[in-house]
C-alpha positions in Angstrom: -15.7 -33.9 31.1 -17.1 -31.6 28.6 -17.8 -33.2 25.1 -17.2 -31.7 21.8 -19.1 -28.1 20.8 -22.2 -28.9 19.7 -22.9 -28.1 15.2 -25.1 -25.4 16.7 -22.3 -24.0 19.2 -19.8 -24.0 16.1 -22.2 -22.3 13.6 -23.0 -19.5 15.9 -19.4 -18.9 16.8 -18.6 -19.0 13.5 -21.7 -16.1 12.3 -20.7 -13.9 15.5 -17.2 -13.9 13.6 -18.8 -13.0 10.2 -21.1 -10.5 12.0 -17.9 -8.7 13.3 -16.6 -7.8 10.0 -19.4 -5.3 9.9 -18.4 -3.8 12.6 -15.1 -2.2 10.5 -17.3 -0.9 7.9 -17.6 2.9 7.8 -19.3 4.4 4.4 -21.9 1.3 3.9 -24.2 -0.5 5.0 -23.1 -4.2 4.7 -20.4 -6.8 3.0 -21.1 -9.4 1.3 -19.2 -12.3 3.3 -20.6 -15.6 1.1 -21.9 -16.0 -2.5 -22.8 -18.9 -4.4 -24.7 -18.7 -7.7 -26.7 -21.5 -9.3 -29.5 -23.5 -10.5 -31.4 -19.9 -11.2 -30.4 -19.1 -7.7 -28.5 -16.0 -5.8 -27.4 -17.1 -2.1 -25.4 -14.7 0.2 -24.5 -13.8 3.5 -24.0 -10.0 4.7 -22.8 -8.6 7.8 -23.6 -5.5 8.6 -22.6 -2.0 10.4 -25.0 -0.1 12.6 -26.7 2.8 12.1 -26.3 2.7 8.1 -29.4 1.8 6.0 -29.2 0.6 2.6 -30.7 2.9 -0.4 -34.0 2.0 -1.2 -33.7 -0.8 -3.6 -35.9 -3.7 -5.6 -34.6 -6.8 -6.7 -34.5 -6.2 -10.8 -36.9 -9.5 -12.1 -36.1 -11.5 -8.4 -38.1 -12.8 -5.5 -35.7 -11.7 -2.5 -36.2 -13.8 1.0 -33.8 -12.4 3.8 -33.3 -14.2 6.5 -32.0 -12.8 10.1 -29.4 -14.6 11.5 -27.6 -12.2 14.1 -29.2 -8.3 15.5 -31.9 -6.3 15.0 -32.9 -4.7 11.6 -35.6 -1.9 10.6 -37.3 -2.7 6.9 -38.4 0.1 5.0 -40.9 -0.9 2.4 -41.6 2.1 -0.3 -43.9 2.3 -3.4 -43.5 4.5 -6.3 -46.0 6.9 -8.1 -46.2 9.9 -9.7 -42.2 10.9 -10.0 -42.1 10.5 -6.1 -40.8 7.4 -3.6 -43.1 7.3 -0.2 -42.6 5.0 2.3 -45.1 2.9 3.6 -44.1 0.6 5.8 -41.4 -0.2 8.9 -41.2 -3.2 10.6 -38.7 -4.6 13.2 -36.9 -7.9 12.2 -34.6 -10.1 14.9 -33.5 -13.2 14.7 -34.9 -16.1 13.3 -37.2 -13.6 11.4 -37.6 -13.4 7.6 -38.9 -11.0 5.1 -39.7 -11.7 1.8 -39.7 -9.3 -1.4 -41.7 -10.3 -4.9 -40.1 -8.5 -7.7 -40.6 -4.8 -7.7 -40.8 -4.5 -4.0 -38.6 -1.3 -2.8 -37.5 -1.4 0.4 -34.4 -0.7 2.5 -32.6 -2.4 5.6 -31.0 -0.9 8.8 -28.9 -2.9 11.4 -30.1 -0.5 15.3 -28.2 -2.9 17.1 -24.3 -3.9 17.6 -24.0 -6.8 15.1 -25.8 -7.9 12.3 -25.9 -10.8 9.8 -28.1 -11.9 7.2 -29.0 -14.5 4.7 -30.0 -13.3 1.3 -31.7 -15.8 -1.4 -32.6 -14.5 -4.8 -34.7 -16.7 -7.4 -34.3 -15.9 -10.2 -31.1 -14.5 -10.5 -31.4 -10.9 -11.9 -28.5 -9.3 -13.9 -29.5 -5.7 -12.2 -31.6 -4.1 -9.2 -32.7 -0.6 -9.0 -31.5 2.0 -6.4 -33.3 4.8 -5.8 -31.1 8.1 -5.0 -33.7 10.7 -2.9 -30.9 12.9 -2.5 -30.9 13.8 -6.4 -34.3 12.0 -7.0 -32.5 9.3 -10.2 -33.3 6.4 -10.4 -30.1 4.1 -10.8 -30.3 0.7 -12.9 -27.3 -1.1 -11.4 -25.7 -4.3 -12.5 -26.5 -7.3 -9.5 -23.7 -7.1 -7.6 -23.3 -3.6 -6.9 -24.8 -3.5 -3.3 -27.6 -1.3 -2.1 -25.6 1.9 -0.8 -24.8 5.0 -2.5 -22.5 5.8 -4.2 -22.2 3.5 -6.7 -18.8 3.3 -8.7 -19.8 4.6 -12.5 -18.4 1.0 -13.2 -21.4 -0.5 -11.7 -24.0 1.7 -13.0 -26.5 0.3 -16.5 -28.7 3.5 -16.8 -29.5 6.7 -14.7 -32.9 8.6 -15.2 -34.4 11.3 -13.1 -37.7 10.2 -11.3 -39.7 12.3 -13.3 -38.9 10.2 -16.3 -38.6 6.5 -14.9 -40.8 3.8 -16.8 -41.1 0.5 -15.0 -39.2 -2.1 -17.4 -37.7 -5.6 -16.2 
């Protein structure tokens, strides 16, 4: 006789469901699935469609920590100088792995396999992060909870300014 599912057996069934819901995304990256805010703390989960990567992004005035839960994901890290956004970094992240992102730290995230799911933690929670749009090289202050893909709804957006003319501010 078989016993009960193990917390383990549930838990994984139960990402591999959330990790699914990426899969019926078509013009971004990731959904949020789980938020909670408190104690100076941002914690969510995303799941994530393949092939998409986010915008390069910071955090606004937060340390970011994202955790892999499900899939295969390529980080981007970036630096900014002199009006122009160069990447210098790519690293492969699977399961179990982690990356961690100080404030100012742009990078970007790209699921290259089937399903993907993540756990995001932000401390402090910031009230905007940055995106940068190579396409028409601005800069794009966004409110927190706009998500790292392009376009953002107007709605979302605090201030625009072309790279030439960005100033580092928290």
């Amino acid at each position: 006789m078989l016993g009960a599912p193990s917390k383990g057996m549930v838990l994984d069934a139960v990402w591999e469901q959330e990790a699914r819901q990426g899969l019926e995304l078509s013009s971004q990256p990731y959904c949020r699935v789980w938020c909670e805010e408190r104690l100076q703390t941002e914690r969510m989960r995303a799941s994530w469609c393949p092939g998409l990567p986010t915008a390069p992004h910071d955090h606004g005035c937060s340390t970011g920590r994202i955790q892999i839960l499900i899939g295969d994901f390529l980080e981007r890290r970036f630096i900014f100088a002199a009006g122009q956004l160069s990447q210098v970094s790519e690293q492969r992240l699977s399961s179990g792995q982690a990356s961690v992102c100080p404030p100012g730290t742009i990078h970007s995230l790209e699921l290259v396999s089937s399903l993907g799911l993540t756990s995001h933690v932000y401390r402090p929670i910031s009230d905007f992060m940055r995106l940068f749009d190579v396409v028409s090289e601005e800069l794009l202050r966004v409110s927190h909870c706009a998500g790292a893909w392009l376009p953002v709804p107007e709605s979302k957006v605090l201030e625009r300014s072309p790279f030439a003319r960005w100033q580092f501010r928290r």
